[in-house]
N, C-alpha and C positions, 0 to 999 in steps of 0.2 A: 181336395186342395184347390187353389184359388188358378186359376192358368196362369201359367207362369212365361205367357208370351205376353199380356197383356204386363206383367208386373217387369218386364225385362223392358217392353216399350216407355214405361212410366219412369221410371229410372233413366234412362239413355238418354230418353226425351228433357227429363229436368236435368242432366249433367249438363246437355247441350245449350240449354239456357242459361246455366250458371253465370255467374258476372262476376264472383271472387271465389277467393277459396274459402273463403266463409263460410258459402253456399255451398262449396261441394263437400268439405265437411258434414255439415247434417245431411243430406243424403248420403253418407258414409253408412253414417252412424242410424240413419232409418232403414238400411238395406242390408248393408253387412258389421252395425253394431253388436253387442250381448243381446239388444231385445229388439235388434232390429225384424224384418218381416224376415228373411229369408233365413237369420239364425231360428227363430222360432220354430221355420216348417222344418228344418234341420232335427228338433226337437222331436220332432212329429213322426219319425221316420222309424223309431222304437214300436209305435203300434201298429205297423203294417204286414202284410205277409210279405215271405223274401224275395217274391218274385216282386210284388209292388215294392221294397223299398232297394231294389237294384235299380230297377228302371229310375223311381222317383230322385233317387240320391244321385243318380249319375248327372241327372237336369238338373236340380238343385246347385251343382258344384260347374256344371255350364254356363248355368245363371251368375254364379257368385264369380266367375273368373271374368264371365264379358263386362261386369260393371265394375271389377274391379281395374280392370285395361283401359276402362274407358275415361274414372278417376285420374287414374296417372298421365293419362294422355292428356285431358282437360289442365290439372296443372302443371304439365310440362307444355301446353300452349300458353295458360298464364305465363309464368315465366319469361319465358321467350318474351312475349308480347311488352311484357315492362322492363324487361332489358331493352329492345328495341328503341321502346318511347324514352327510357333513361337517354340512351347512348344518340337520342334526335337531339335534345337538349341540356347535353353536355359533351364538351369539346377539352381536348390538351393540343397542345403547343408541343410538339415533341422537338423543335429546333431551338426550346428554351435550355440553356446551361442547367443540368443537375443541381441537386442543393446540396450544398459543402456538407460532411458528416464531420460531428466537431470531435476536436480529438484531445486527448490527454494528454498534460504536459507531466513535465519534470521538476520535481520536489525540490525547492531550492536548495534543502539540505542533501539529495541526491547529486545535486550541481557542485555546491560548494565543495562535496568530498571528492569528486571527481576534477576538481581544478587543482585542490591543495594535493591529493596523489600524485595530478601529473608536475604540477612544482614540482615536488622533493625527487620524483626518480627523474628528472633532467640531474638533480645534483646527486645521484647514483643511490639513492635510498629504493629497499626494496618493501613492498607491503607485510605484515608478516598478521595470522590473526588467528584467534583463542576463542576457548569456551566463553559463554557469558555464565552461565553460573560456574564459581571459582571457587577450590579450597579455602580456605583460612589458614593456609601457610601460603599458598601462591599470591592472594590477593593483600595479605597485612604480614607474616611473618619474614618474608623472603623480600618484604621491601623493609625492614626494619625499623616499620610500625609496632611501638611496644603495645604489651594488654591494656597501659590508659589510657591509652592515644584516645580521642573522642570520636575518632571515624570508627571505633570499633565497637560503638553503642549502638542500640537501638534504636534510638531518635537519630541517627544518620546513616545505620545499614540497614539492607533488605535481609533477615536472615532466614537459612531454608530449618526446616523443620527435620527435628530426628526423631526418630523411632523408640517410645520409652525404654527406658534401660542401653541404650547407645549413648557413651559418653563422648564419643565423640567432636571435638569441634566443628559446630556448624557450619555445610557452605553456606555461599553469600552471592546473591546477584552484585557484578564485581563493578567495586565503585571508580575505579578508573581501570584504562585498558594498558597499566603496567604492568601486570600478569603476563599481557602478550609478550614485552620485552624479558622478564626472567625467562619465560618459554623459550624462549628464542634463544638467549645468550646458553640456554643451558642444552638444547638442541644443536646449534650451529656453531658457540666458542667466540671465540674472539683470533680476528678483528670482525665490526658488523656491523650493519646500518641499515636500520629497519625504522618504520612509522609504522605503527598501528591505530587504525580508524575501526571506529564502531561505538556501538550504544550501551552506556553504562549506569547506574541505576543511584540513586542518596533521594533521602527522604525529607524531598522540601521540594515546594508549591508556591511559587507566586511568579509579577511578569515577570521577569528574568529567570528561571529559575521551576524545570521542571519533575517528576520524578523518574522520569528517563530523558536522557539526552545522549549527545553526540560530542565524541570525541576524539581528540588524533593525538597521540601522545610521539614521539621520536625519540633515537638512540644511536647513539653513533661509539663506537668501543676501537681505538688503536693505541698504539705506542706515545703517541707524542699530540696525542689530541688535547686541547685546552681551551677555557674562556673563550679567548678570543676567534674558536673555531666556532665555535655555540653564537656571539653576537651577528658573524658574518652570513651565516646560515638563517638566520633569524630576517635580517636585515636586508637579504636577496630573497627571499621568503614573501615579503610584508610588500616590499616591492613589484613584483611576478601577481603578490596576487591583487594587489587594488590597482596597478597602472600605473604607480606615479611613487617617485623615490620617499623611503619613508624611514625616518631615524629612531630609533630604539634609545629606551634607556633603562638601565638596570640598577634596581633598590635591592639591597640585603632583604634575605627572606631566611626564612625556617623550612626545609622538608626534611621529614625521616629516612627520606630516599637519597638526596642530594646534599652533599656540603662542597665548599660552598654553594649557598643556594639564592636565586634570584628572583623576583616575581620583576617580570619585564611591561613596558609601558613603551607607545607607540605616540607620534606626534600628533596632535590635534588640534582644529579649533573651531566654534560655535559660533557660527555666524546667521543670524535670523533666525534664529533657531535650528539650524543646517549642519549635522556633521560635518565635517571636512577632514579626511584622513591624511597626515604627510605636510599639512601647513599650521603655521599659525605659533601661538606659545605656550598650549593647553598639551595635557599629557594621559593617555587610557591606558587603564592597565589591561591585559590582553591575555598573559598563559603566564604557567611559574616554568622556572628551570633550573639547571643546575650543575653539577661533575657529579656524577654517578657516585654515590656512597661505597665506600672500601668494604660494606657488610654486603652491601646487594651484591656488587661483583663476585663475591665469595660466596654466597650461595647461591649462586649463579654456576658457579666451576670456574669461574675466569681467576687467574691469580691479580690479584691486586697490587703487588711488586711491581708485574711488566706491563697491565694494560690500566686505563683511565679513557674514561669518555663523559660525554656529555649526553641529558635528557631533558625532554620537554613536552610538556601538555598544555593543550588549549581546546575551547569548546568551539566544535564546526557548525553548531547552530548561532552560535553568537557571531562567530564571522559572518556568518549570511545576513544576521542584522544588521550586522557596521555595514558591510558591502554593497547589499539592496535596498536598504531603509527600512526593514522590520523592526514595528516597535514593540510587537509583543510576541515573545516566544509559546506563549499557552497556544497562539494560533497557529504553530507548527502541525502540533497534532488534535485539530479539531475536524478535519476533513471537509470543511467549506470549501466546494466546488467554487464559490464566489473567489475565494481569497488563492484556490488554487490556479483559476486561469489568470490573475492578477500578476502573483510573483511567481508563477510555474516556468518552464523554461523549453519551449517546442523541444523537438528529438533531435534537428539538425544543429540545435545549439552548443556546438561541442565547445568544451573551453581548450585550451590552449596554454603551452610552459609560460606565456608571457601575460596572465591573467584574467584569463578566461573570456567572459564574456564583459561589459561595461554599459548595466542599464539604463 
């Protein structure tokens, strides 16, 4: 076999020269590759007597550790060496101010429900809230929605799927959150006053108008509740939440839930193109309402003889519009970081009973 003093100096000798690890790579792979020299005499050790391949294999494996030490030590002085030369000709400023991490805001429509909640419970309304997917007596039966009514088609409900041979009536992703209120009246009794916020579901697509939205519907049930309890509540409502005193006015409507029934309009006027809520001689229609129907109360559990109240619903993503200047609701739920730091709303931005915030 070749001396392997000679072959130990040849190697240590060319580590020592190396200039990259480029270099010290193939001598890796010339000394301790598959075919490098010293795997080969490795090879070799099969045709010897046992006394020569003790001796030879114990040098062999002397050899292959000193150049293997001497490798790593080579590029753990590279290393070092161009950290060094990095850290001569680059520098930090460590008495520079840190860089702001950006943060997440709050959902307009997150905001707006959170202003309009804390409205209504200054005027003693408590939160009350329900399944989203809903029976078909909770969601249409129990509000005295008959079988033709058109909300109870398919071109306007979500409806859920049964099981062949279940005749059952299908639930429904629930098209408004009056459910909450039969829950409740039929839970809690009467007297009562609850708002229910949350997301309800009809099947229609364009700007205004999307296939899940937000809504807050209210309910107020006593002895000697009326009309004119419904406009005032309305009216310190519309008030609290834009800032600026704001006059209501009420058109005859139709609901199956409510007689009489109202769809209500808030003061306006379009100036330069400009919203203006609370001035002017223009009129927006806003939510419907009404005095609770004698059927609902009743299957509700409330007797109809000694209690009467008033209900109302309105869309919380359309307030946010009127409120902020959104002109287009499809942009609610597109998740554009852009459109979210624009109309988003920092975390210390808490609203407040007298109208939240005023961008």
């Amino acid at each position: 076999m070749a001396d392997l003093d000679a072959l130990k100096t040849k190697y240590l000798d060319g580590i020592a020269a190396a200039s990259d690890e480029a270099a010290l790579e193939e001598l890796r792979l010339a000394a301790l590759g598959k075919k490098g020299e010293i795997s080969l005499m490795m090879r070799e050790l099969g045709k010897m007597t046992p006394e020569e391949r003790t001796s030879t294999g114990a040098a062999l494996n002397r050899l292959k550790d000193d150049i293997d030490t001497a490798l790593r030590a080579a590029k753990t002085a590279m290393a070092d060496a161009a950290l060094n030369a990095r850290l001569a000709t680059e520098w930090l400023d460590v008495t520079l101010p840190g860089r702001p991490l950006r943060q997440g805001s709050i959902h307009p429509v997150s905001q707006v429900m959170e202003e309009v909640t804390a409205i209504f419970a200054d005027m003693g309304f408590a939160v009350a809230e329900g399944p989203q997917v809903e029976s078909d007596w909770f969601n249409f039966d129990a509000l005295n929605i008959p079988p033709e009514h058109p909300a109870r088609q398919e071109h306007d409900t979500f409806f859920m799927n049964r099981a062949e041979g279940d005749d059952r009536p299908p639930h429904v992703l629930r098209t408004h959150t009056s459910p909450v209120q039969i829950r409740s009246m039929t839970e809690q009794g009467a007297p009562i006053r609850v708002i229910a916020p949350g997301r309800v579901y009809r099947m229609d697509m364009d700007q205004t108008h999307t296939p899940m939205f937000h809504q807050i519907e209210g309910l107020a049930i006593g002895k000697d509740i009326s009309m004119a309890n419904l406009k005032w509540v309305l009216e310190e409502f519309f008030t609290a939440f834009f800032g600026i005193k704001v006059k209501t006015r009420f058109r005859a409507s139709h609901f199956p839930f409510t007689e009489p029934s109202a769809e209500v309009d808030i003061q306006c006027s379009w100036i330069d193109g400009q919203l203006r809520i609370g001035e002017g001689d223009g009129w927006m229609e806003v939510l419907g309402s009404g005095m609770v129907h004698p059927k609902v109360l009743k299957a509700a559990g409330v007797d109809p003889e000694e209690y009467q109240g008033f209900a109302f619903g309105m869309g919380i993503d359309r307030l946010a519009m009127l409120k902020y200047g959104i002109p287009d609701l499809r942009a609610f739920f597109e998740s554009d970081l852009r459109w979210l730091r624009h109309y988003g709303f920092a975390a210390l931005d808490m609203p407040t009973v007298h109208g939240g915030l005023n961008k």
